[in-house]
ZAKOLSE-679357 format. One record per residue: residue number from 1; x, y, z of N, C-alpha, C in turn; chain; residue in three letters. Coordinates in steps of 0.05 Angstrom, whole numbers, plus 32768, in hexadecimal, padded with zeros to 4 digits. Each point is the difference from the previous one (the first is absolute). Layout:
<atoms>
ATOM pos n_px n_py n_pz ca_px ca_py ca_pz c_px c_py c_pz unit code
ATOM NUM    X    Y    Z     X     Y     Z    X    Y    Z    A  ALA
...
</atoms>
This chain:
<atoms>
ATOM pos n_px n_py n_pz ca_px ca_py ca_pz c_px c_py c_pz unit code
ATOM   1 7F7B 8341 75A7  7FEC  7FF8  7FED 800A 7FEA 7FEE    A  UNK
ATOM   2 8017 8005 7FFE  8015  7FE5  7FE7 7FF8 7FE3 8012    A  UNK
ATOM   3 8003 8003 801C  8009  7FED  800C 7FE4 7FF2 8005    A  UNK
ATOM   4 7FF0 8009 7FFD  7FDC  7FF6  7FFF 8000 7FF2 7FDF    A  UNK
ATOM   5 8004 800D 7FF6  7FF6  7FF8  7FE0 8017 7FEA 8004    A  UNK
ATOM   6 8016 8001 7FFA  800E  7FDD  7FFB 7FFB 7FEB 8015    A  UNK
ATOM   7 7FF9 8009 801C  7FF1  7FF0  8013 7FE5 7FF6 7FF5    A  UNK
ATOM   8 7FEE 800D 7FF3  7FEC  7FF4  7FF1 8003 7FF1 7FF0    A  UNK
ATOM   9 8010 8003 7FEB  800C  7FF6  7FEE 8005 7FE2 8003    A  UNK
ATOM  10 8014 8004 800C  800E  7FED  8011 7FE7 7FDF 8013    A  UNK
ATOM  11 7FF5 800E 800D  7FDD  7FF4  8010 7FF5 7FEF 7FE1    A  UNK
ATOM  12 7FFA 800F 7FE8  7FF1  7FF7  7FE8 8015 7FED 7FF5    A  UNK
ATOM  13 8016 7FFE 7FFE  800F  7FEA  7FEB 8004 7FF0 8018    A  UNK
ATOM  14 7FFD 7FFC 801E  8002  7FE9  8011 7FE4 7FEE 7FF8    A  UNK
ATOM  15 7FEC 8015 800A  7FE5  7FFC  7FF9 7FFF 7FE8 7FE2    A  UNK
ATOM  16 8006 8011 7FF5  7FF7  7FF5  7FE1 8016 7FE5 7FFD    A  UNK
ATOM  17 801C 8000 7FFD  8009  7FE3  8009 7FF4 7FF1 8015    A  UNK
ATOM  18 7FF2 8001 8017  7FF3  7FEB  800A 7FE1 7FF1 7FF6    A  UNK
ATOM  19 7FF4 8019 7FF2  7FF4  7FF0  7FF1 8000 7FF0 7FE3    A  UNK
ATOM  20 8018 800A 7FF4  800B  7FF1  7FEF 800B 7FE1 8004    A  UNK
ATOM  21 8009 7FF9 801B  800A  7FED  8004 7FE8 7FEB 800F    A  UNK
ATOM  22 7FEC 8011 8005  7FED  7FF0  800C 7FE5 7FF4 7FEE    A  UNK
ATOM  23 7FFC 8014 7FE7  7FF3  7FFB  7FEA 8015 7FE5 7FF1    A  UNK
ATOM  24 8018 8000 8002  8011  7FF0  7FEF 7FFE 7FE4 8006    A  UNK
ATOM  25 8003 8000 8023  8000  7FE9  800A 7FE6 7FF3 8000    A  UNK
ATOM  26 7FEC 8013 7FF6  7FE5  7FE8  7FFE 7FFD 7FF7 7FE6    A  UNK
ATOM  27 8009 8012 7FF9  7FFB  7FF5  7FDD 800D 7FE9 7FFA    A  UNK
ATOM  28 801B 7FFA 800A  8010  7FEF  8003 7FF0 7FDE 800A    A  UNK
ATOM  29 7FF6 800F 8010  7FF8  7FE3  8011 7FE4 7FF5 7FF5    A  UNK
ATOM  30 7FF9 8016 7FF5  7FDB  7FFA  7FF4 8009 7FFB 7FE7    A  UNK
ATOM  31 8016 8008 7FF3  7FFD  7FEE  7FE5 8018 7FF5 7FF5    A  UNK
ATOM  32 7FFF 7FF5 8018  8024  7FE8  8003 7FF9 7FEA 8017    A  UNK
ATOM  33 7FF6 8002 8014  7FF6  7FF4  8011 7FE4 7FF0 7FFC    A  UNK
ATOM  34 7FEA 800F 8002  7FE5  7FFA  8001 7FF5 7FFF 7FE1    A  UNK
ATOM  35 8008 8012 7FEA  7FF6  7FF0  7FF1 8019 7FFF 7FEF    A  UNK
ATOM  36 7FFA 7FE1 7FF4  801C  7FFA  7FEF 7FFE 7FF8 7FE7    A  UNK
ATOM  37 7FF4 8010 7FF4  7FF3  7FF9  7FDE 8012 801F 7FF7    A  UNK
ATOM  38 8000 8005 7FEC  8008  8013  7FEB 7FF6 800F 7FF5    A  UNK
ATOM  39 7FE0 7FEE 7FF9  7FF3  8018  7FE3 7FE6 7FEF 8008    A  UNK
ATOM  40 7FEF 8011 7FFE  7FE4  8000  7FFB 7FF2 7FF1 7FDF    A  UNK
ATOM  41 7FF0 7FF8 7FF2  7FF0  7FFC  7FEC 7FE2 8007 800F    A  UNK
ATOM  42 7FF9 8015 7FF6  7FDD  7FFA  8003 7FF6 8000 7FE8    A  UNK
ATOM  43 7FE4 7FF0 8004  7FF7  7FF1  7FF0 7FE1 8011 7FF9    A  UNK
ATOM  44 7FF6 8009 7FE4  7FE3  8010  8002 7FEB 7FE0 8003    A  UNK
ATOM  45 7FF6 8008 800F  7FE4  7FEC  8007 7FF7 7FF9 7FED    A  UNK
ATOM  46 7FFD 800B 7FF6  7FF5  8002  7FE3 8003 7FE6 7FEA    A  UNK
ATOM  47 8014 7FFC 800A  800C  7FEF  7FF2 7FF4 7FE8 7FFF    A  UNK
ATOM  48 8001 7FE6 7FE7  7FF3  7FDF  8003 8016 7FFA 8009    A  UNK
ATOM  49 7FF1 7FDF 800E  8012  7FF1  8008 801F 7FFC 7FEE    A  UNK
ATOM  50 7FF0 7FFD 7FE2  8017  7FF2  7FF2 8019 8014 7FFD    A  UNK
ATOM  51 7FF1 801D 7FFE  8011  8012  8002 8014 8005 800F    A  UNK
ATOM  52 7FFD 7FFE 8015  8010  7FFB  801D 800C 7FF1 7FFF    A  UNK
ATOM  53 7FF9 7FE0 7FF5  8013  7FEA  8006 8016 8009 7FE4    A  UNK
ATOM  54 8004 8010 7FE7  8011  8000  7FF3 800A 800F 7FFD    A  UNK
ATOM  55 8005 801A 8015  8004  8016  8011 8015 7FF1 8017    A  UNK
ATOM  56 7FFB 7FEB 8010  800D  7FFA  8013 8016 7FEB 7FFB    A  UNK
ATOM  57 7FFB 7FF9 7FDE  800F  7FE9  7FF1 8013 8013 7FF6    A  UNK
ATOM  58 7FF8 8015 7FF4  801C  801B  7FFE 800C 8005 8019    A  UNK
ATOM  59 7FFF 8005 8012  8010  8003  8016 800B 7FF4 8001    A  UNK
ATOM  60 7FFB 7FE8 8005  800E  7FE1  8006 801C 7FFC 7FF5    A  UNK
ATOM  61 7FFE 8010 7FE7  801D  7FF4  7FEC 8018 801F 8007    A  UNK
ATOM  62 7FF7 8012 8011  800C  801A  8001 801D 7FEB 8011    A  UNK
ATOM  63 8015 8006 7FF0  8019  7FF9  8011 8009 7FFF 801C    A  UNK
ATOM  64 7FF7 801D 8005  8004  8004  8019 7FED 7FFC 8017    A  UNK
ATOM  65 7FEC 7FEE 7FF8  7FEA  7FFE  8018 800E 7FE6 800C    A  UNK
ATOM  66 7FFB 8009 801C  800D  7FEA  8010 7FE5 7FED 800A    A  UNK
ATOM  67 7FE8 800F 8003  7FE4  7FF6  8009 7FF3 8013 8008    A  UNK
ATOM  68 7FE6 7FF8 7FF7  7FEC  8014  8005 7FE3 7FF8 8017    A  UNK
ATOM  69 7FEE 8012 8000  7FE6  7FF5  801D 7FF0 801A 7FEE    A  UNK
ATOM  70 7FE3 7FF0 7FFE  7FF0  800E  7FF5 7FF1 8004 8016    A  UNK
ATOM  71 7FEE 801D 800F  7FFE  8011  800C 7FE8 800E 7FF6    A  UNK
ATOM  72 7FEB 7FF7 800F  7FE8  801F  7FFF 8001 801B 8016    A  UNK
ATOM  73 800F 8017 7FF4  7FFB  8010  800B 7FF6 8014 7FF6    A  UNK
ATOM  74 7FEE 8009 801D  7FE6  8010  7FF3 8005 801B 8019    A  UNK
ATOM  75 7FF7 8016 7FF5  7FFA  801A  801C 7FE7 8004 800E    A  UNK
ATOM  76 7FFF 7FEE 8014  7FEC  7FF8  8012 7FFA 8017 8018    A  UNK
ATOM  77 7FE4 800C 800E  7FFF  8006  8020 7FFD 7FED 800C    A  UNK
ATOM  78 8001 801A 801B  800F  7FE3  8012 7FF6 8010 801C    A  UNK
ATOM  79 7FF1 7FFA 8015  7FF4  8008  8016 7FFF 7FF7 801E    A  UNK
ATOM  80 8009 8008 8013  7FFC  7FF5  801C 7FE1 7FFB 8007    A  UNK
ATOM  81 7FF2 800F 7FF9  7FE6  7FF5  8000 7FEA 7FFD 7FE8    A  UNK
ATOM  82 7FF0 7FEE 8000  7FEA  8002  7FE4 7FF4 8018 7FF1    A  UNK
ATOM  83 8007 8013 7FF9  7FF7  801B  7FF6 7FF4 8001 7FEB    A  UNK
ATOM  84 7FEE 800C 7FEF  7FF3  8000  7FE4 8009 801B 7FFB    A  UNK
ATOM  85 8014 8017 800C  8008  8017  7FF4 801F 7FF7 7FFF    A  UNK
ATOM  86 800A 8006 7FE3  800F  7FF7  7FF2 8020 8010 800A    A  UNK
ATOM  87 7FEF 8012 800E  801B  801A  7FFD 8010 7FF6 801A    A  UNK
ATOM  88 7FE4 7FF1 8017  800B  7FF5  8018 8019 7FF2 8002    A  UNK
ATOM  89 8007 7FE9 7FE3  8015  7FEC  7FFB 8014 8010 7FFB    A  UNK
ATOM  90 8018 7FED 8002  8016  8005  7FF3 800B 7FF6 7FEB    A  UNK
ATOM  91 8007 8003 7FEA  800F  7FF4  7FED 801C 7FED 8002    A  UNK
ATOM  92 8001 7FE4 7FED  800E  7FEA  800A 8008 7FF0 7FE2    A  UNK
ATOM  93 8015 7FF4 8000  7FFE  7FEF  7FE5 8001 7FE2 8010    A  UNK
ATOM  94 7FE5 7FF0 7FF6  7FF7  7FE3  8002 8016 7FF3 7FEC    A  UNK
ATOM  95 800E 7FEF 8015  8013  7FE8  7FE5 7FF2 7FEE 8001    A  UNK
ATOM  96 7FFD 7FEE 7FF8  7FEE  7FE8  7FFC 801F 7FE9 7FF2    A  UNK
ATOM  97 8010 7FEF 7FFF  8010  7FF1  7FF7 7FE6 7FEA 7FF7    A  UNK
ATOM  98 8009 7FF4 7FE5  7FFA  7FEE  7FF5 800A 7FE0 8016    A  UNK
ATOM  99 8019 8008 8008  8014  7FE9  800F 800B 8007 8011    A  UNK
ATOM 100 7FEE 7FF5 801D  800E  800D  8017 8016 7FF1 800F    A  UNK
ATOM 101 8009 7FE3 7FEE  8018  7FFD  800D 8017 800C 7FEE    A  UNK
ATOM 102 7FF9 8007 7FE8  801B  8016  7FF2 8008 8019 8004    A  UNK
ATOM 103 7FE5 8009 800E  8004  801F  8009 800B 8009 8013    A  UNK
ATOM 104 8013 7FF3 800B  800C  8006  8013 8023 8001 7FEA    A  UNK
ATOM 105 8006 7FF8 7FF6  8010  800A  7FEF 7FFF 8019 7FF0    A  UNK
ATOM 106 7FED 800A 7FFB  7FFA  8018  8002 7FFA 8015 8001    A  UNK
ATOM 107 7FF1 7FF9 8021  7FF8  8018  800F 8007 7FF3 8017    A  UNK
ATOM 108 8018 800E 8012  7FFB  7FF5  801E 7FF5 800A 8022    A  UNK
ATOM 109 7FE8 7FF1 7FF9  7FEF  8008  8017 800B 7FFD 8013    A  UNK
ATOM 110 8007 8010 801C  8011  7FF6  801A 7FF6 8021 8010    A  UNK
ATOM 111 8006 7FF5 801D  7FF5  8013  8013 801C 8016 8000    A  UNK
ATOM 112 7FFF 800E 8005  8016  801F  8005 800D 7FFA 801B    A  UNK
ATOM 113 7FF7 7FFD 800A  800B  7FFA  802A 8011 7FE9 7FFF    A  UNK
ATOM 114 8007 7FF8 8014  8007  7FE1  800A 800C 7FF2 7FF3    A  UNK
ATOM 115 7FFA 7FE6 7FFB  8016  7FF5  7FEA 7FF6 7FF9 7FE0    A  UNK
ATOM 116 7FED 8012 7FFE  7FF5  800F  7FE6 7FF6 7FE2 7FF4    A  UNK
ATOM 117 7FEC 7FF3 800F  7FF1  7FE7  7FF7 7FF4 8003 7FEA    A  UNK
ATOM 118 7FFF 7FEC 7FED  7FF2  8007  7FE4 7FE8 7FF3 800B    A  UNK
ATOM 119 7FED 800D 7FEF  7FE7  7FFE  7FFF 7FF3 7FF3 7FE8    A  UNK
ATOM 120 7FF3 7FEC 8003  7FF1  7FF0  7FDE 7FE5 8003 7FFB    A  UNK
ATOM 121 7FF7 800C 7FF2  7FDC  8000  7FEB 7FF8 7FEB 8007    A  UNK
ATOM 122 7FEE 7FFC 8016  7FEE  7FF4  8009 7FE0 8004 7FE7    A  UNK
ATOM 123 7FEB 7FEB 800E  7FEB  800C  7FF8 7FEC 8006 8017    A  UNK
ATOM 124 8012 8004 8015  7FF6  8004  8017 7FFF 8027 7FFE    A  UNK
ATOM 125 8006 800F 7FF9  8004  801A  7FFB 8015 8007 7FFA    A  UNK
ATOM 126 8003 801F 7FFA  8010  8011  7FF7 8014 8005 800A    A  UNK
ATOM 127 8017 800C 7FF4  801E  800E  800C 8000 8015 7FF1    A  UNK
ATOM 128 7FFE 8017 801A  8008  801D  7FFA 801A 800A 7FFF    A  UNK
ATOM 129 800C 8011 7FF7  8018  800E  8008 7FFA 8013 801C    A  UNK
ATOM 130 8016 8004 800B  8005  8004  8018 7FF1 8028 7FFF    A  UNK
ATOM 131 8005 8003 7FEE  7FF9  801D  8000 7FE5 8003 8002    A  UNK
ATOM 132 7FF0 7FF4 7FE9  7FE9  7FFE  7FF8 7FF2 7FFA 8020    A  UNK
ATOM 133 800B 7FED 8007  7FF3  7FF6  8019 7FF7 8017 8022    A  UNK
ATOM 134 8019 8017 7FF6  8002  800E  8014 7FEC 801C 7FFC    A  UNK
ATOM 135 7FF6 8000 7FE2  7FF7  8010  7FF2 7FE3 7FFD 8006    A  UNK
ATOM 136 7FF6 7FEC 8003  7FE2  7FEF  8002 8001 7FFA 8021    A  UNK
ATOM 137 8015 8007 8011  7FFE  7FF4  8015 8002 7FE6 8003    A  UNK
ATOM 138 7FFF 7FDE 7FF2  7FFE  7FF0  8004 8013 7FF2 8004    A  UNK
ATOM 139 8004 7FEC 800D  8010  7FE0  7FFF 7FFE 7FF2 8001    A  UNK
ATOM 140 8011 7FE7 8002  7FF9  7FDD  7FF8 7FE9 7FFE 8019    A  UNK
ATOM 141 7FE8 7FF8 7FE9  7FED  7FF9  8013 7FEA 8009 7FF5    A  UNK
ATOM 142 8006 8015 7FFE  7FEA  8012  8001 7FF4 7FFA 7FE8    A  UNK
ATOM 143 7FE8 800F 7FF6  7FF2  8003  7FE7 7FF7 8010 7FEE    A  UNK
ATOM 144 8016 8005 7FDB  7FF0  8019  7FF6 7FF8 7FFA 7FED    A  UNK
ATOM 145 7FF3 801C 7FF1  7FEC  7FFC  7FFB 800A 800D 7FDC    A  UNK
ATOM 146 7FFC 7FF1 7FEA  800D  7FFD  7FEA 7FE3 8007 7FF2    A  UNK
ATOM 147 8006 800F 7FE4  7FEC  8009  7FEF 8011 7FFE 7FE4    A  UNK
ATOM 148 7FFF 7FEB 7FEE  800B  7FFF  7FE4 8001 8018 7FF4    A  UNK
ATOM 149 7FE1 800B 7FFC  7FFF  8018  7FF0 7FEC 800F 8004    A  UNK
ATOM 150 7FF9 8013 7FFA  7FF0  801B  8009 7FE7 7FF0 7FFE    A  UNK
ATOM 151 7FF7 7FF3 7FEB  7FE6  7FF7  8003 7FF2 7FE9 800F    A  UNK
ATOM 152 801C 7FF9 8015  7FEE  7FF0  8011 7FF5 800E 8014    A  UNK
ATOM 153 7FEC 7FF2 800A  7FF6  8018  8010 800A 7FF7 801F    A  UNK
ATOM 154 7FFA 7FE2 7FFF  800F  7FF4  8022 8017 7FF5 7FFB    A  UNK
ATOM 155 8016 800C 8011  801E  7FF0  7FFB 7FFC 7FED 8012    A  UNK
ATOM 156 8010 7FE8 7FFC  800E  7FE3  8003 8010 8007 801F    A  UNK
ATOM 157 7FF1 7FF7 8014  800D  7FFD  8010 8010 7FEA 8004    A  UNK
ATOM 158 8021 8006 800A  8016  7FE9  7FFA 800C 8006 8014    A  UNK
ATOM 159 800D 7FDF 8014  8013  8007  800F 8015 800A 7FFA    A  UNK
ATOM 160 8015 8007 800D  8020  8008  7FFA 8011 7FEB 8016    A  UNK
ATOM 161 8006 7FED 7FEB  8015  7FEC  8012 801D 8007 7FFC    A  UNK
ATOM 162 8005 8016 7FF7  801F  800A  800A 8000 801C 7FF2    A  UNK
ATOM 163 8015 800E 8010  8007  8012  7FF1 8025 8002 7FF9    A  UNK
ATOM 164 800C 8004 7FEA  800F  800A  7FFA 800F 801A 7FF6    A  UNK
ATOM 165 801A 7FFD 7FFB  801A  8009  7FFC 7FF7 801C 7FE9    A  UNK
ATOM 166 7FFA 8014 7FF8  7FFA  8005  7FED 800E 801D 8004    A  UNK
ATOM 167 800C 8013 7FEA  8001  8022  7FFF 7FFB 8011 7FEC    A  UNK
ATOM 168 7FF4 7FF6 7FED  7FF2  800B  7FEE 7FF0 7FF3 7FF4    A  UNK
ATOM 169 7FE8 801E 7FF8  7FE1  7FEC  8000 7FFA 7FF2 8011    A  UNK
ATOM 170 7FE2 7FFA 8006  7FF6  7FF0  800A 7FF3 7FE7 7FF3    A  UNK
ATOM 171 8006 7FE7 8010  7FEE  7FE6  7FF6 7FF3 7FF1 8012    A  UNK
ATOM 172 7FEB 7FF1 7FF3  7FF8  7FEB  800E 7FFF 7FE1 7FF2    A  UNK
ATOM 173 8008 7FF0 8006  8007  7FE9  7FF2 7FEA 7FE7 8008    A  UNK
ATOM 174 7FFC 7FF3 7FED  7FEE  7FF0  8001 7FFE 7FE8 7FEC    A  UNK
ATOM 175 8002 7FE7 8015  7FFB  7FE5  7FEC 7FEB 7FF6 7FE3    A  UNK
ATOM 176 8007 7FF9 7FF3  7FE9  8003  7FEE 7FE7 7FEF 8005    A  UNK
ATOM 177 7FFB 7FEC 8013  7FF2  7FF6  8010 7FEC 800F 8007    A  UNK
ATOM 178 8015 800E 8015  7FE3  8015  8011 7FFC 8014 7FE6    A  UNK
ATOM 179 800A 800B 7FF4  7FF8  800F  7FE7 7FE5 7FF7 7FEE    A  UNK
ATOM 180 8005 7FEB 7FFF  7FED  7FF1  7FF3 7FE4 7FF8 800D    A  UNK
ATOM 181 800A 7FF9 8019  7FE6  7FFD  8018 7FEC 801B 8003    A  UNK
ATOM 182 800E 8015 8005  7FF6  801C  8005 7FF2 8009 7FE2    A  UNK
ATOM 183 800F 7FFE 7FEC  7FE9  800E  7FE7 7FFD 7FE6 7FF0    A  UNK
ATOM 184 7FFD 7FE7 7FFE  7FF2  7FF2  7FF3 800E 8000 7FDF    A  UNK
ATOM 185 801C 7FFC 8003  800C  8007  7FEA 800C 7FE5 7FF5    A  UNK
</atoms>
């Protein structure tokens, strides 16, 4: 009976170190690799322009900022096909970059496979993460189907012109172009 119980024992601390080292190594790569920023600022909507601009004039002088990318992210559904039942979607955070040639400093979009090609914010469509994509069924090519917020009633159908590198959370990334094209903003 001894020799079962520390055999169990034994099975659970292999067990549990392999997922320790496998949780470690993504964390590693998702927030050392893919995204390479530090710290977040969100901003209340709420806010006036002027407010913001002397909000972003305090940052500016913080010592240690090396550079910053201002970023709309919002918690968006997200659908393989056009649905009006809400529960059908999945949940996603929409980045929107102000500057899509700075955003690649950081956030780096690139495929997982092969020789891990980066991918650039078109306004030709969207880039999913690799998970999200397998979650919805979809890939480059294909077409989903995006809902801002509960009260729209028809979501935004959008291509997906790549998917990326991603292990926690899901996103979908998008030029402010097509952002702008799609809700008239």
């Amino acid at each position: 009976m001894t020799l079962f119980g520390v055999s169990g024992c034994m099975a659970l601390l292999l067990v549990g170190l392999g997922i320790r080292d496998s949780v470690s190594s993504m964390t590693e790569i998702q927030y050392g690799d893919i995204f390479n920023y530090t710290e977040i600022v969100s901003v209340d909507s709420s806010l006036t322009r002027a407010e913001r601009r002397a909000m972003l004039s305090q940052i500016e002088t913080l010592p240690s900022l090396e550079g910053y990318i201002q970023v709309n992210r919002t918690m968006i559904s997200a659908s393989a096909e056009s649905t009006t039942d809400i529960d059908d979607e999945k949940r996603a955070y929409l980045i929107v970059p102000t500057d899509t040639d700075r955003f690649p400093q950081f956030v780096s979009l690139r495929e997982r496979t092969g020789d891990k090609k980066e991918l650039a914010l078109s306004d030709e469509g969207v880039i999913i993460n690799e998970k999200f994509s397998d979650l919805l069924g979809l890939s480059a090519g294909d077409n989903i189907y995006i809902r801002i917020d509960e009260s729209t009633v028809t979501p935004k159908e959008v291509k997906i012109v790549g998917i990326t590198e991603n292990y926690i959370f899901n996103y979908i990334y998008m030029s402010p172009g097509l952002y702008k094209s799609l809700y008239n903003v």
